[in-house]
LOMITOR-310835 format. One record per residue (C-alpha): residue in three letters; z, x, y. Coordinates in steps of 0.05 Angstrom, whole numbers, padded with zeros to 5 digits, always signed. Each point is the difference from the previous one (the first is absolute). Layout:
// residues N
alaZXY...
END
This chain:
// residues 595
unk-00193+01571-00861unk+00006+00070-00006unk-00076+00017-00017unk-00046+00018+00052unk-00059-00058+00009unk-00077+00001+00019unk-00030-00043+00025unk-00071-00018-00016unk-00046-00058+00002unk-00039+00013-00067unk+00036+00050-00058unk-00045+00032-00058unk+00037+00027-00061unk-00057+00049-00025unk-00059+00039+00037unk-00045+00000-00058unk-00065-00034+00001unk+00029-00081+00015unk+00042+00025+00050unk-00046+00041+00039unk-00047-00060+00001unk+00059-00061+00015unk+00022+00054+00061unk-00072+00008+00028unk+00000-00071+00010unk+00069-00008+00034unk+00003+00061+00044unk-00076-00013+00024unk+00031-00071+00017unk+00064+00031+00046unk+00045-00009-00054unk+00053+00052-00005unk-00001+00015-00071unk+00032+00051-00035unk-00017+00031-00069unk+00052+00030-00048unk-00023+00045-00054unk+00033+00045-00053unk-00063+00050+00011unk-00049+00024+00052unk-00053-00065+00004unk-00063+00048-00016unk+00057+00016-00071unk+00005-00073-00020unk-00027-00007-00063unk-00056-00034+00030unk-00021+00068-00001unk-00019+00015-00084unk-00042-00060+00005unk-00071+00031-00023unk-00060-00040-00020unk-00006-00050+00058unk+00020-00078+00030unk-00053-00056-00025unk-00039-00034+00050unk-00069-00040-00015unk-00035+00032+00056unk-00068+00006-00046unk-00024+00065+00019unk-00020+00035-00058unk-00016-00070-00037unk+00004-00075+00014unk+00078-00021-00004unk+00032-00071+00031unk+00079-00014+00012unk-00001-00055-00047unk-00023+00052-00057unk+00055+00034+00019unk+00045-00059-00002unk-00019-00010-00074unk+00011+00062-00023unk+00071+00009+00036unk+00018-00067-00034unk-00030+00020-00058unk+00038+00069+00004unk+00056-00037+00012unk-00004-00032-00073unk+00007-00069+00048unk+00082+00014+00025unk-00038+00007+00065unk+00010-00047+00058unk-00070-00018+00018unk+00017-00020+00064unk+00023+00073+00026unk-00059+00034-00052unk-00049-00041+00042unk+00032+00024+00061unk+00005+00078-00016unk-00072+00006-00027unk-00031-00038+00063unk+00041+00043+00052unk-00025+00072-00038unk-00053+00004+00030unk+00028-00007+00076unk+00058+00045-00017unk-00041+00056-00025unk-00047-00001+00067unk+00065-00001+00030unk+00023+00058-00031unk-00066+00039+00015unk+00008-00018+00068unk+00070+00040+00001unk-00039+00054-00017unk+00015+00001-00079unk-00060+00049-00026unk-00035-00038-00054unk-00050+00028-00048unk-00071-00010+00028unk-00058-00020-00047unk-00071+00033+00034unk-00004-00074+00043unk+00058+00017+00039unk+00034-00056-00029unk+00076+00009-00041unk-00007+00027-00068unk+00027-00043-00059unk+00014+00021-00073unk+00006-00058-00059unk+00061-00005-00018unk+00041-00029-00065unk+00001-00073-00013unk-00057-00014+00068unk-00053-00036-00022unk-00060-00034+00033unk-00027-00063-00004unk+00072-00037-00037unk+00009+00074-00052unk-00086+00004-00023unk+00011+00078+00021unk+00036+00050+00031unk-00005+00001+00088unk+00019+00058+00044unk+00050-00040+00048unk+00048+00067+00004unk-00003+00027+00070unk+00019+00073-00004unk+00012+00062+00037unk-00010+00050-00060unk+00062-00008-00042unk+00052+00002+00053unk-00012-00077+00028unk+00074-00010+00011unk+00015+00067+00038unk-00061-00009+00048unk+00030-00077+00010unk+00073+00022+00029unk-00030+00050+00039unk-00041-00049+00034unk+00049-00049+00005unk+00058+00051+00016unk-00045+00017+00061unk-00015-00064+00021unk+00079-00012+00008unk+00010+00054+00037unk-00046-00024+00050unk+00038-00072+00006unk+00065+00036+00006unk+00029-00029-00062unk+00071+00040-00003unk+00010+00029-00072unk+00067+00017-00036unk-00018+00052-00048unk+00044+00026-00057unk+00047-00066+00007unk+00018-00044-00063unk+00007-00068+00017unk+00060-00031-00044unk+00011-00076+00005unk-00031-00064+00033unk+00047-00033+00044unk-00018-00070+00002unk+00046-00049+00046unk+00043-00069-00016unk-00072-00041-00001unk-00029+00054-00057unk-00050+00029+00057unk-00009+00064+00009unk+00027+00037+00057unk-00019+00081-00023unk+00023+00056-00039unk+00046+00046-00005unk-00021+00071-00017unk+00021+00074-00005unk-00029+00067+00033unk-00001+00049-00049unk+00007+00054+00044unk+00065-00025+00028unk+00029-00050-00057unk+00007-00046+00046unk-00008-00067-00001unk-00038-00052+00054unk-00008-00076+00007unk-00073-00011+00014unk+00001-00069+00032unk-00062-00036+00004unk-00041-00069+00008unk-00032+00018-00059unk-00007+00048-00061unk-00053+00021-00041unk+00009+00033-00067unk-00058+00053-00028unk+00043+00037-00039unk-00061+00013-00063unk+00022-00005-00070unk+00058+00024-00047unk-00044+00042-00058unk+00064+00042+00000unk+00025-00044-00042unk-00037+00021-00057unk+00003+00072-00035unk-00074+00018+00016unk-00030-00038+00062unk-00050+00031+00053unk+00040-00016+00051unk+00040+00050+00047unk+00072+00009+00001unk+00008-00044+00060unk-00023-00065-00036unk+00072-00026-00022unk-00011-00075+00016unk+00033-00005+00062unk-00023-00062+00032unk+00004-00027-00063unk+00064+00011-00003unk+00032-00011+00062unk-00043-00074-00001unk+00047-00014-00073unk+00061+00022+00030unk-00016-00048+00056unk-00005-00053-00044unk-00084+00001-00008unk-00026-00013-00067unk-00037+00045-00027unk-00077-00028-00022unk-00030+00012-00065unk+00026+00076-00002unk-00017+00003-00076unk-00075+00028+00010unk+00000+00078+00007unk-00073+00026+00011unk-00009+00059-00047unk-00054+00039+00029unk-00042+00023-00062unk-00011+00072+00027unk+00062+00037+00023unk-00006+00082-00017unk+00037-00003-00072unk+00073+00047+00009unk+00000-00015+00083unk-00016-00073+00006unk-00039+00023+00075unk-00058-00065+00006unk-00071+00022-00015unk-00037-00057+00035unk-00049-00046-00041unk-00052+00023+00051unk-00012+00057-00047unk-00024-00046-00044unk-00032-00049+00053unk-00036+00066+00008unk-00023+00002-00071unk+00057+00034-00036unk+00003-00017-00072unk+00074-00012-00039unk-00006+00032-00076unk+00046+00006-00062unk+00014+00061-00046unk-00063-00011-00031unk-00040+00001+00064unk-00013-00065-00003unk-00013-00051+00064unk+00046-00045-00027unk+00004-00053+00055unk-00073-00031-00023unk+00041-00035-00061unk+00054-00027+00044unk-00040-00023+00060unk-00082+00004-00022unk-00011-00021+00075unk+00041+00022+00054unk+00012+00070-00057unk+00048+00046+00037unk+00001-00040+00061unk+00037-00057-00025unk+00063-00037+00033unk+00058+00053-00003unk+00040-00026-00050unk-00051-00007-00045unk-00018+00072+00003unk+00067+00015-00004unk+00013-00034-00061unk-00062+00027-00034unk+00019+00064+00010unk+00073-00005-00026unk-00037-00034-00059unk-00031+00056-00009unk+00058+00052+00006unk+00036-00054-00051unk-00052+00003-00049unk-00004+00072-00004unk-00056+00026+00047unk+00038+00027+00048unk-00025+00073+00025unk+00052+00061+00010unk+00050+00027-00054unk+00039-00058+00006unk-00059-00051+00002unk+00033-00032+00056unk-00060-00007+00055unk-00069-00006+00005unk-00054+00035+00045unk-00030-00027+00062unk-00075+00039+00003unk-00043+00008+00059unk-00031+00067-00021unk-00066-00032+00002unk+00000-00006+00063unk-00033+00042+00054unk+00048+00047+00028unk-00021-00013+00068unk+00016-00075-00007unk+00072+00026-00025unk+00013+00039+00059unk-00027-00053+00044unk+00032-00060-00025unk+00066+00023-00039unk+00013+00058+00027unk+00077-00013-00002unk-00008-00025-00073unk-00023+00068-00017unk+00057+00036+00037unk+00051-00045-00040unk-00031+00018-00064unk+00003+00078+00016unk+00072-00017+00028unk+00038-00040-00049unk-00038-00003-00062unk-00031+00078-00002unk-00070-00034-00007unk-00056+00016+00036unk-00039-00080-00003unk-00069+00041+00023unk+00008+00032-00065unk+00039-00030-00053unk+00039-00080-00007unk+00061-00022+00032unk+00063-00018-00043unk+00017-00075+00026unk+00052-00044-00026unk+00015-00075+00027unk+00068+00008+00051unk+00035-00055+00040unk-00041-00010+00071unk+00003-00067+00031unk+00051-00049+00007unk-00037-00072-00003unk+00065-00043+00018unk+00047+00005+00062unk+00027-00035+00055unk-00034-00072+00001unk-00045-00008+00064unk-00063-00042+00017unk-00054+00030+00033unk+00028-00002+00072unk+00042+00051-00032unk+00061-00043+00010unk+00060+00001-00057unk+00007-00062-00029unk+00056-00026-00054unk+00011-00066-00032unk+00041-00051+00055unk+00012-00071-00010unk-00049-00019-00054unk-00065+00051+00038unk-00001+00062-00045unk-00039+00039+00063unk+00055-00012+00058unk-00016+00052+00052unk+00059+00050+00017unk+00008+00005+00077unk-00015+00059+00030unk-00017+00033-00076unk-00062+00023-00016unk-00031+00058-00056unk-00064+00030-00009unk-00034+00049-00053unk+00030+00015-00069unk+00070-00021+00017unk-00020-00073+00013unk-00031-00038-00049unk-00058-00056+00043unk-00024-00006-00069unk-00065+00034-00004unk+00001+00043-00050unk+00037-00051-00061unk+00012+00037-00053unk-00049+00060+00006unk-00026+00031+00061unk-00059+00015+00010unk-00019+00069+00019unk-00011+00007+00081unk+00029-00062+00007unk+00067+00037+00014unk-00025+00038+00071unk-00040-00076+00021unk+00072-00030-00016unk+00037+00048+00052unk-00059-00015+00058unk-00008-00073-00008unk+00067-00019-00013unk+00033+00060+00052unk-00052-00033+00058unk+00028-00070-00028unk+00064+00008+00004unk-00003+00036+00064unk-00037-00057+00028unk+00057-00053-00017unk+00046+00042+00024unk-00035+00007+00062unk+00000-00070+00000unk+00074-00021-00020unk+00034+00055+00048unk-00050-00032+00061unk+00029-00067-00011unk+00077+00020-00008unk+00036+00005+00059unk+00013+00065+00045unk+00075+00007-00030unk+00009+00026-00065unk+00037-00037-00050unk+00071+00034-00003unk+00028+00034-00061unk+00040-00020-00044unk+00072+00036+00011unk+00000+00038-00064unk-00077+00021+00003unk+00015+00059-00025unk+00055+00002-00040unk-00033-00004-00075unk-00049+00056+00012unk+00063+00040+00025unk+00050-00019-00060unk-00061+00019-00045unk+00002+00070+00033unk+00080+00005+00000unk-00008-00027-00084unk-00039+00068-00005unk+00049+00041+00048unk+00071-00016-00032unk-00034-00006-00084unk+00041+00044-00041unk-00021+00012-00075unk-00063-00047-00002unk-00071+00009-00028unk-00041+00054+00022unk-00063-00028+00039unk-00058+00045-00034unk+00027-00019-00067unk+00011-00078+00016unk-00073+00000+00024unk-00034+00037-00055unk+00040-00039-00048unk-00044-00068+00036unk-00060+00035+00000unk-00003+00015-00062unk+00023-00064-00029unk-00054-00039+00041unk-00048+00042-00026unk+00011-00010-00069unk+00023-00069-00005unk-00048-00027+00059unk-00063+00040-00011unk-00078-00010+00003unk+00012-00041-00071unk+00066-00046-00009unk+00033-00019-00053unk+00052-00060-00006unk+00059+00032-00031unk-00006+00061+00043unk-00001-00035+00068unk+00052-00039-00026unk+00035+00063-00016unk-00023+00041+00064unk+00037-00064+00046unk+00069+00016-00031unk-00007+00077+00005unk-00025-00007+00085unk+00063-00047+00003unk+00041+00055-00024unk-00030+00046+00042unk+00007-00044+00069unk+00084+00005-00021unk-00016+00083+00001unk-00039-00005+00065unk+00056-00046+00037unk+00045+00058-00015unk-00052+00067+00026unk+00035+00053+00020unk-00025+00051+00047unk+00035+00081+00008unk-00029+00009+00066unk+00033-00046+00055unk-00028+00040+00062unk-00036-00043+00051unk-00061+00039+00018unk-00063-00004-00043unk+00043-00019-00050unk-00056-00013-00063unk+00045-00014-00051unk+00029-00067+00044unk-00068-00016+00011unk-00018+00005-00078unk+00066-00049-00012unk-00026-00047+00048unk-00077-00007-00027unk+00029-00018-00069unk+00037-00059+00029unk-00078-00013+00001unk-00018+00012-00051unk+00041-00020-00049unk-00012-00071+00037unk-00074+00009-00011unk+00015+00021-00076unk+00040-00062-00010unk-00051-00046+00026unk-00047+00023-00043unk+00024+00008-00060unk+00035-00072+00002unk-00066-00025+00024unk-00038+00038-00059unk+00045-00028-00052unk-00001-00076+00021unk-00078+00013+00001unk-00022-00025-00067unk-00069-00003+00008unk-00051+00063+00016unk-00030-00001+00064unk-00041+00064+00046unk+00053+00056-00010unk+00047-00035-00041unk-00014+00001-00068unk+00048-00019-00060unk-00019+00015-00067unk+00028-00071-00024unk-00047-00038+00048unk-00063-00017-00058unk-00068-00002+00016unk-00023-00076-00001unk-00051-00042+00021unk+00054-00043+00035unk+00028+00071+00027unk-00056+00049+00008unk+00038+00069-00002unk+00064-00029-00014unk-00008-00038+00084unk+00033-00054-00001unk-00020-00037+00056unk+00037-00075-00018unk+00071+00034+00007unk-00007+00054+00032unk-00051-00004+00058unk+00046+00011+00051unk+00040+00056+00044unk+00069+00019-00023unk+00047-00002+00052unk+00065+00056-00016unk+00062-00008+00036unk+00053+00049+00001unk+00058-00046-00006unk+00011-00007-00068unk-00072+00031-00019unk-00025-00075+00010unk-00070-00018-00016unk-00044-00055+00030unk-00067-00020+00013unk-00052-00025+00043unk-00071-00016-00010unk-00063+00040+00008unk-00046-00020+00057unk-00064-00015-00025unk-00030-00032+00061unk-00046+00042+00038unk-00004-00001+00076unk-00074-00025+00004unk-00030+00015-00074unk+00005-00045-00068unk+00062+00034-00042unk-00026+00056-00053unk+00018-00037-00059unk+00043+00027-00055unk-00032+00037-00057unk+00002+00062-00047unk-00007+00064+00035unk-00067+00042-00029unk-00025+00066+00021
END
């Protein structure tokens, strides 16, 4: 083999918040683990997260896991596995101590004790009221969190790659998996990583979409490496739509603003959110915000010249307790939008955030596919964590906070097993296949010798676009139906990219090729996904799904309780069933969601 190889006992693709955790665990264990990322870790995108990670510590108010639990499954509009839920919400606690204990630097309430804000969709007591679960450090919660976890890593010597793409999985004869091959961008070379095991935490694939919060680096790569390795893919039809992007620049203005009392309004002025969700008002699940608000835009009471927004208000509140607890919402407003939110409303918008589905795990953060009759075989050696993987805890909708408690419960998971698996394999590697290698470098030579093919920025704006209007906040049959041919059309244009520049060092545009092989994998999944989807569920709702007692909000749980399973042979769909069963609790029973 003509490719240089590493060799490693643990590999992480990604140094954002999962991996940082999954590598604490293995180095602090003597594991030699290595972590790949496209980015500098304390640049993951780990790093916009704002408003907090959810934990029922109880320090402002009295909160319980199980609470917790209900509102997650709740959240989850009951797509959830209840098993993993139960998991994630008792573990929050432990991994946010944890996390202090690194050193993170938490809010402080007078007591001493971590500060929490309430937070959309957390309710106390199985959704009476509104709980402050969010555990914050002003409005930069994900940026304090890799810093801490970044140091912590340095300390157990974890060795980092930084600014290296991995390409491909190489899995051997026996469909295990062996490592990864990967470029260094500096060099355009390419490396075998070979390893007793491999994590995935390569976040989401919001780039997808047109207007998304998510940073340039979030092209689905796990996501798509795991198809091309023959992974399904696991209900990648729900897209989170965060309701409060800055209107024009997409950039993520947490819900903490409004877990700190912000208030959303119309053209009129009007808190409109009390007619959509008289309880929970502008703190309501995500995609029910979301949806009010493009109601709203719909109907006509949109604010700007183009009536295409509406405002997000917190000049109420004391300037002090801006400065203090969104200090960085204030700079975005000033920065992006020309608003200063002391003084006048910010212009919000709902754009693409979270990506609900992925690859399948359970909540040992192991990948598991469908094998002789058990849809949840484990993958050997395989395992993902954070918003590439999907363990499922967040369903259909995610609830907010949920996302950073995801990346520390299941990161320490899967770091665990991993721990585990590479202790109990013996002191030889497995050996590499012979041509390890050789598709990652024949999709580099495609690029190298492609004469008179599609040009790369066009191919992916042509997908972004298309997913945006065809597979939006609202769907509608004949245009999903229509959006499938046009991405199918558009994966013929992006098997033929062509790139000008064929230099090897810090070539960008090669890069940019190879992310949308990602992505277009990602926007295939779920847009096929979406249209086989018949029913409205969470994110996912389809204008032809009626409102009836049998199917409240067009949910229909007789056919369609259950996780879509994409596979990128033949865009293939099948399914498996939604754990209901709890770990130690009685199941949280199907039933309309209210706020």
């Amino acid at each position: 083999m003509s490719v240089p190889v590493r060799k490693f006992d643990a590999v992480i693709v990604g140094a954002g918040g999962a991996g940082l955790r999954a590598a604490i665990q293995l180095s602090e264990a003597g594991l030699r683990t290595a972590v790949i990322s496209k980015v500098f870790p304390t640049r993951s995108h780990t790093v916009a997260a704002q408003g907090g990670v959810a934990a029922s510590l109880g320090n402002s108010e009295e909160d319980h896991w199980h609470w917790h639990m209900y509102d997650t499954v709740k959240g989850s509009d009951w797509l959830g596995d209840q098993d993993a839920i139960e998991f994630m919400c008792r573990k929050a606690n432990e991994v946010v101590i944890e996390l202090e204990h690194y050193g993170m630097p938490f809010d402080r309430l007078d007591s001493g004790k971590i500060y929490q804000r309430p937070f959309g969709g957390h309710m106390s007591n199985f959704g009476e009221k509104p709980v402050r679960r969010s555990c914050a450090a002003a409005d930069r919660t994900g940026h304090a969190m890799l810093h801490a976890m970044y140091q912590r890593n340095v300390k157990a010597n974890t060795q980092f790659f930084i600014e290296w793409m991995a390409l491909d999985l190489i899995r051997d004869e026996e469909g295990d998996v062996v490592g990864v091959t990967a470029m260094e961008m500096e060099t355009g070379e390419v490396f075998v990583f070979h390893a007793k095991a491999v994590l995935f935490a390569t976040g989401g694939a919001g780039r997808i979409y047109y207007s998304s919060t998510n940073a340039f680096i979030n092209t689905g790569d796990g996501v798509g490496m795991a198809a091309r390795a023959g992974i399904p893919l696991e209900d990648m039809e729900f897209w989170q739509f965060h309701p409060t992007g800055v209107a024009g620049a997409g950039v993520l203005i947490t819900e903490g603003v409004r877990g700190e009392g912000g208030i959303l309004r119309n053209a009129s002025g009007e808190r409109f959110m009390e007619r959509y969700a008289p309880n929970a008002k502008d703190l309501a699940s995500r995609d029910v915000v979301s949806r009010a608000m493009v109601t709203e835009i719909n109907e006509g009471r949109g604010c700007g010249p183009n009536k295409d927004h509406v405002m997000l208000d917190i000049t109420h509140l004391d300037p002090a307790t801006i400065m203090k607890r969104l200090p960085g919402i204030r700079e975005i407003g000033i920065q992006f939008a020309g608003v200063d939110a002391i003084k006048e409303p910010l212009p919000v918008v709902p754009t693409c955030h979270y990506q609900m589905g992925g690859i399948p795990t359970n909540f040992y953060g192991e990948v598991v596919v469908p094998k002789d009759g058990n849809p949840s075989t484990p993958v050997k050696g395989f395992y993902a964590a954070g918003e590439c993987a999907c363990a499922s805890v967040h369903g259909a909708n995610r609830l907010g906070t949920n996302s950073l408690l995801d990346l520390l419960v299941f990161g320490k998971s899967s770091g665990e097993s991993m721990v585990e698996f590479i202790k109990a394999q013996p002191a030889a590697h497995k050996p590499l296949p012979a041509n390890a290698a050789d598709f990652s470098l024949s999709r580099i030579n495609r690029l190298d010798n492609q004469k008179d093919g599609a040009a790369v920025g066009a191919t992916r704006l042509a997908m972004q676009r298309t997913m945006q209007a065809h597979c939006g906040v609202f769907r509608f049959k004949d245009m999903l139906a229509e959006g499938v041919t046009k991405i199918l059309d558009i994966e013929k244009q992006a098997a033929t990219t062509e790139i000008k520049d064929k230099s090897k060092v810090f070539n960008t545009a090669r890069l940019e090729a190879l992310e949308l092989d990602n992505l277009i994998e990602v926007a295939k999944a779920t847009i096929v996904s979406a249209n086989a989807r018949t029913e409205s569920r969470g994110a996912h709702v389809r204008d032809d799904a009626t409102d009836t007692p049998e199917r409240p909000d067009g949910r229909d749980d007789v056919n369609w309780l259950k996780h879509t399973l994409w596979h990128r042979e033949g865009n293939k769909l099948e399914y498996k069933p939604v754990n209901m069963k709890p770990l130690t609790v009685d199941t949280i029973a199907l039933k309309k969601r209210a706020y």
